[in-house]
C-alpha positions, 0 to 999 in steps of 0.5 A: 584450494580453488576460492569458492563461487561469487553468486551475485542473488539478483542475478540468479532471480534475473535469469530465470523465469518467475517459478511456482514458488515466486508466484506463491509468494506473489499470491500470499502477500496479495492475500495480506493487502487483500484482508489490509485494504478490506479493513482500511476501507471498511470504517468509510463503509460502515460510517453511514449506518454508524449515524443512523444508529448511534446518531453521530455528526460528521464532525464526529467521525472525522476523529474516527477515520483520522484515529484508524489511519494515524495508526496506519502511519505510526505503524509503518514508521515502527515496523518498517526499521523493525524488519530490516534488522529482524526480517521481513517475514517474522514482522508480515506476521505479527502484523497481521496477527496484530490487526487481526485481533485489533478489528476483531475486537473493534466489532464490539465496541459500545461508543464512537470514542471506544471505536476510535481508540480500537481502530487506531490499534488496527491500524498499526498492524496495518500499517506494518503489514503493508510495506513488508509485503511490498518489501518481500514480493519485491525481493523474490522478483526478476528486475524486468518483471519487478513492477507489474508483479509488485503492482499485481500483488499489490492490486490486493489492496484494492480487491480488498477495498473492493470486496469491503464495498460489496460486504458492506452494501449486503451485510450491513442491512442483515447483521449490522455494521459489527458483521463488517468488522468481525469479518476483517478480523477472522479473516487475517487470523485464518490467514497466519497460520498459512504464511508461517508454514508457505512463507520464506523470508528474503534470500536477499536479506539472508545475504546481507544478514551473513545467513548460512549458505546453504540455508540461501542456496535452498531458496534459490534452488526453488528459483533454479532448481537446475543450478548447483549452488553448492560451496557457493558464497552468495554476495551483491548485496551492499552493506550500509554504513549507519542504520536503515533509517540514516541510510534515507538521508544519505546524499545518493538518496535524499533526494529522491526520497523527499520527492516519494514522500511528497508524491506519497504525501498528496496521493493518498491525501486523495485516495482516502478522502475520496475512500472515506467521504463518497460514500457521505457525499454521494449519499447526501446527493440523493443515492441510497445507501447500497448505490453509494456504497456500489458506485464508491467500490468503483474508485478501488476496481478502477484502482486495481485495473489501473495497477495491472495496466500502469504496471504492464507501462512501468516495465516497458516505458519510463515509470516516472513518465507514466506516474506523471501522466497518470496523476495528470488525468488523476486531476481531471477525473476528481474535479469531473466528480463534483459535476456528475452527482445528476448523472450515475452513469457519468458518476461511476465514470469518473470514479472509476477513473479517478480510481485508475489514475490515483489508486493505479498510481499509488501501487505504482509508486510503491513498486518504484519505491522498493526499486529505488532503495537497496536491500538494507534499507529497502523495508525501511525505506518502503514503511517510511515513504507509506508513513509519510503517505498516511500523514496525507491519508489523515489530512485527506480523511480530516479536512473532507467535513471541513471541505463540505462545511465551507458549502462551495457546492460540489464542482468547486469542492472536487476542484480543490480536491484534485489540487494535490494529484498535480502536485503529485504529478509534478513531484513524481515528473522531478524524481525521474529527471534525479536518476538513479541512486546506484552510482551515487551510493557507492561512495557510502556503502561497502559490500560485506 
């Protein structure tokens, strides 16, 4: 008997053009950071109106902001490993169930203290949902479409953000800061039903896990519905030696992890400093509460138009050259922050280009981190350079009353803050001399 075909997945994904079905997957996991990116911005919306009514300092809501995103990063460690064994769409729904029911019930909440212990909850369904929707668009995309599409779905985040500014700046004042929330947790529930009927899991992660054949070649026939993938094996996908997460540390690939990590690590440090404080901050200076909250929407718009735009480069150019660069600008945009509070013509300026540069950046560098790792570990790879990333989301968050406690004036203080986008910048300028990991992987995995 004829030994049967050797169907390499990616080069079927490769050879084709992205199809209705890849776009529908496209679409869903945007939808998931979508609803993820409105319920992780939307405590630095609501924190002003939770001062106003219930009196808290900014001290107080220090422990709040930090609560939501150490959940966040608990979440990603935990969910990442977890849908690398089970997949990756089984965990995008129960996380988002997860964090739908968690906001849901945040809205309720009598105290700050109560809040706090709600909004940690919520975050580490967010935290899963995040990285597995990265981890499956990823896997269902041609490697030269691969970063835009990736970085285009992930432009949800900031959509959502986005959309998070605008609910509040209208909500707020009709139906109070709860509506907010309710909002964030309606929204995600509606949401679960649609992926558990739309939503097919990995046909690079069905090969690793030794699937039924036929049940891969169904996915692939949505790709090539013209091949014949019948009596087919499917391979090309590496099985490691060891767990996912002892597959991080591994010599082909410690290397460039430490630097995701710490590119990840001063990045969202960042993002959710500016994400959570600017609204305070701007608001101190002088604006009203619906023009702080509209001029800080445009930190998330700028972040999606520099997702697409970064995206479109990092499939044409050098992507650790175009992170780099664009971290450098971060730099410039963040210290120009604290000298335009007089002037909201040239604050919106500055933050929507501080958005473009530091929130673009991050999607990019989401998108360079599922490239960068192999299918087995690829989720688990993705959860951990995110949770390594929030440790800085709480830091950022924590360390911003502190920063206007020490009273250096605006300009100094935005100076300080835009320290880690060089950091950024040169961590992410190292990674790219390292290479890729292909060749120096091949000594530790063995195919299945």
């Amino acid at each position: 008997m004829p030994n049967p075909r050797s169907i390499d997945v990616q080069d079927v994904i490769n050879r084709h053009g992205v199809s209705r079905f890849q776009m529908r997957i496209v679409l869903l996991c945007f939808l998931v950071v979508a609803i993820d990116g409105f319920d992780t911005a939307a405590i630095g919306y609501i924190a002003p109106a939770l001062r106003a009514q219930w009196g808290v300092s900014q001290a107080q809501l220090a422990p709040l902001f930090g609560a939501g995103l150490f959940g966040l990063m608990i979440g990603a460690f935990l969910f990442g490993p977890l849908a690398d064994r089970v997949g990756r769409k089984a965990m995008l729904i129960v996380t988002t169930a997860f964090f739908g029911l968690a906001s849901l019930a945040s809205a309720w909440s009598t105290s700050i203290e109560m809040l706090t212990i709600l909004r940690f909850v919520t975050g580490l369904g967010l935290g899963g949902a995040m990285p597995n929707a990265i981890t499956l668009t990823s896997e269902y995309c041609p490697e030269h479409r691969r970063s835009f599409l990736t970085m285009a779905m992930f432009c949800g985040f900031t959509v959502g953000s986005a959309l998070g500014g605008f609910a509040a700046a209208h909500l707020i004042a009709d139906f109070g800061w709860p509506s907010v929330l309710v909002i964030g947790g309606v929204l995600p529930l509606a949401l679960v039903p649609v992926l558990m009927l739309g939503l097919p899991e990995s046909a690079r992660f069905l090969v690793l896990k030794q699937a039924p054949a036929e049940t891969v070649a169904r996915l692939l026939a949505r790709i090539a519905p013209a091949e014949n993938f019948s009596g087919a094996v499917f391979t090309g996908i590496a099985k490691p030696k060891g767990s996912p997460i002892g597959q991080l540390f591994q010599p082909g690939l410690v290397a460039g992890t430490l630097c995701l990590w710490l590119t990840f690590f001063m990045s969202l440090l960042i993002f959710y400093l500016l994400s959570s404080w600017l609204p305070t901050i701007i608001s101190s200076a002088g604006l009203t509460l619906k023009e702080a909250s509209l001029v800080t929407v445009m930190l998330a718009t700028g972040g999606t138009v520099g997702g697409l735009v970064l995206g479109t480069l990092m499939d044409r150019m050098n992507p650790h050259a175009v992170l780099g660069l664009s971290y450098l600008a971060a730099a410039g945009f963040v210290a120009l922050i604290g000298s335009a509070t007089s002037s909201v013509p040239l604050l919106v300026v500055a933050v929507f280009g501080a958005g473009f540069c530091v929130a673009g950046s991050q999607i990019g560098i989401n998108a360079l981190s599922a490239s960068y790792y192999p299918t087995a570990n690829r989720a688990t790879g993705v959860a951990w350079a995110n949770a390594v990333g929030r440790v800085g989301s709480v830091v950022g968050s924590m360390i911003g009353a502190s920063l206007i406690g020490l009273g250096l004036g605006l300009p100094a203080t935005f100076g300080i803050v835009a320290v880690p986008a060089l950091i950024a910048a040169g961590s992410i300028l190292l990674k790219g001399r390292l290479g890729t990991p292909a060749a120096r992987l091949a000594p530790v995995l063995q195919s299945p």
